[in-house]
N, C-alpha and C positions, 0 to 999 in steps of 0.2 A: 504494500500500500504506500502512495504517494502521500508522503504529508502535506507537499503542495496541490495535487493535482485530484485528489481523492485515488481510491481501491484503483487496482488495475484488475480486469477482468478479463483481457482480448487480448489476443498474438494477432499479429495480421501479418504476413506474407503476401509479396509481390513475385507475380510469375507468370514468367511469356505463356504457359500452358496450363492452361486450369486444369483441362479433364485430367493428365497427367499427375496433379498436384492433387486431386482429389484423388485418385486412383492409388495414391504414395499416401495418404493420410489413413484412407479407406483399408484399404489393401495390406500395407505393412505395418501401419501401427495402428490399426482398428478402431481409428477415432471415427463416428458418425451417426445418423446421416448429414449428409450437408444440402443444407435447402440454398436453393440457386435465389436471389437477390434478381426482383423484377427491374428489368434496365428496360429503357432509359432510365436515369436516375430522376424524380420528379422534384426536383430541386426548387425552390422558391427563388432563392441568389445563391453565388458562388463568391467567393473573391478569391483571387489567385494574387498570393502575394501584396493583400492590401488595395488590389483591383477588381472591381466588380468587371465579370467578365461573364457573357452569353455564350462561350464555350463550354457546356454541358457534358459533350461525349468523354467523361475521364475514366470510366470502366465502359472494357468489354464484355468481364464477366464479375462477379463478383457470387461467393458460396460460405455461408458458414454452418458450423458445428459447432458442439459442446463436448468436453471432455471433464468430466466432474463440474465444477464452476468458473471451469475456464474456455470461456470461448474461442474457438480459431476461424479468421477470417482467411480466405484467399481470392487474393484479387489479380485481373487481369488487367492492367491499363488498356484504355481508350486512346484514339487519333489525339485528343485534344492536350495541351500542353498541362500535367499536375505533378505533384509531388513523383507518384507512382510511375509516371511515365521516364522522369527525369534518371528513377535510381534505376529500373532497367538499362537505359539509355546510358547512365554512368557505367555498364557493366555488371551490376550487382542484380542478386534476385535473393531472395527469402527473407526473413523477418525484418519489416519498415515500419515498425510502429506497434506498440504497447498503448491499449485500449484504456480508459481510466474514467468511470463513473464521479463527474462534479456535482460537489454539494454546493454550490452555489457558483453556475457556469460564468455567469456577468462578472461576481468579485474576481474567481479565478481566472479568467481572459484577463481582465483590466492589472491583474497584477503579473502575470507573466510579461504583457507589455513593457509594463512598469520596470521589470526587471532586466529588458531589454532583450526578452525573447522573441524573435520573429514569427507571425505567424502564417506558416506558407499558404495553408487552405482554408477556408471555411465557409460553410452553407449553411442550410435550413432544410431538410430533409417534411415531409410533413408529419413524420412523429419523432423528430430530434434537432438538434442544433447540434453542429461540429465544429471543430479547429483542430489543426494540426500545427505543434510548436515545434520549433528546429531545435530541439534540443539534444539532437543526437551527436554534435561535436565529434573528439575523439573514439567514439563508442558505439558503432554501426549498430543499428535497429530499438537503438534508444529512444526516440523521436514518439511522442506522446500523442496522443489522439484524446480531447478534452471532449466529453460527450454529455451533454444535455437529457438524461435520458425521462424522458414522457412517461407518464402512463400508459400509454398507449404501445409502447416501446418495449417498457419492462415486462408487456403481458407478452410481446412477442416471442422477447428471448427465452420468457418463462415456458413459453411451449414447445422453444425448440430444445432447450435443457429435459425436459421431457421426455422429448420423443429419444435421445440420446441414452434415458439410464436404459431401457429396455431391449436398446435396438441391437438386432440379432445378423448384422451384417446385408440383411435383404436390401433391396432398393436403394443404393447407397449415394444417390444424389435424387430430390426432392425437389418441387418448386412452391413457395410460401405458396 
């Protein structure tokens, strides 16, 4: 748990190959199911780097899972310029960011700022509010994901946590 950032709950990995990357989670380490994440993304705004930007397409896929109380995201970037696109494009793929439920999203935005942490991304999802802080420096896959999470939100994950204590390897990708 972040004492800044609140609980961390979510690994997210970036990867040119989803099916693959579900196939390696599913398959060798029997983490699942992973329900596929409805794209296009229905974004209300984006800002990319402090810009508000109508560039939307940032995943081509995105799937996640539950492994005990820990969620694993896996994401595919999109044509459009994001964080996710950048670290493929640097050469790198797997772990881009540690998930972290905020107890009060506004204070802790305004004080990361404060503190002089950059915020590469952020939106409005219609059941969350996000940001991504650059906080990964010397430390590859540090990089925090500040998440606003809804009621609406919590009840989702609550059911994909769910469907994960019981599951018997069947059907091993799912769509919400």
């Amino acid at each position: 748990m972040s004492r800044l950032f609140g609980p961390a709950f979510q690994f997210a990995f970036v990867v040119e190959d989803i099916d693959a990357a579900i196939q390696h989670w599913t398959g060798t380490l029997g983490v699942g199911p992973f329900f596929m994440f409805p794209l296009p993304l229905e974004l209300a705004w984006l800002e990319l780097n402090g810009q508000r930007t109508d560039r939307h397409d940032i995943c081509s896929a995105v799937a996640l899972a539950y492994s005990g109380d820990t969620q694993i995201e896996l994401i595919s970037p999109g044509p459009d310029p994001s964080p996710y696109r950048e670290f493929l494009d640097a050469g790198r793929s797997g772990l881009h960011h540690v998930g972290t439920v905020a107890d009060d999203y506004d204070a802790q935005l305004a004080a990361a700022r404060a503190a002089g942490i950059t915020v590469e991304l952020e939106g409005q999802l219609p059941i969350a509010r996000f940001a991504y802080l650059a906080t990964e420096g010397p430390v590859p896959g540090s990089r925090i994901e500040l998440i606003d999470v809804s009621p609406a939100m919590a009840e989702l994950l609550a059911g994909l946590k769910r469907a994960a204590v019981d599951w018997d390897g069947s059907e091993p990708v799912r769509n919400f």
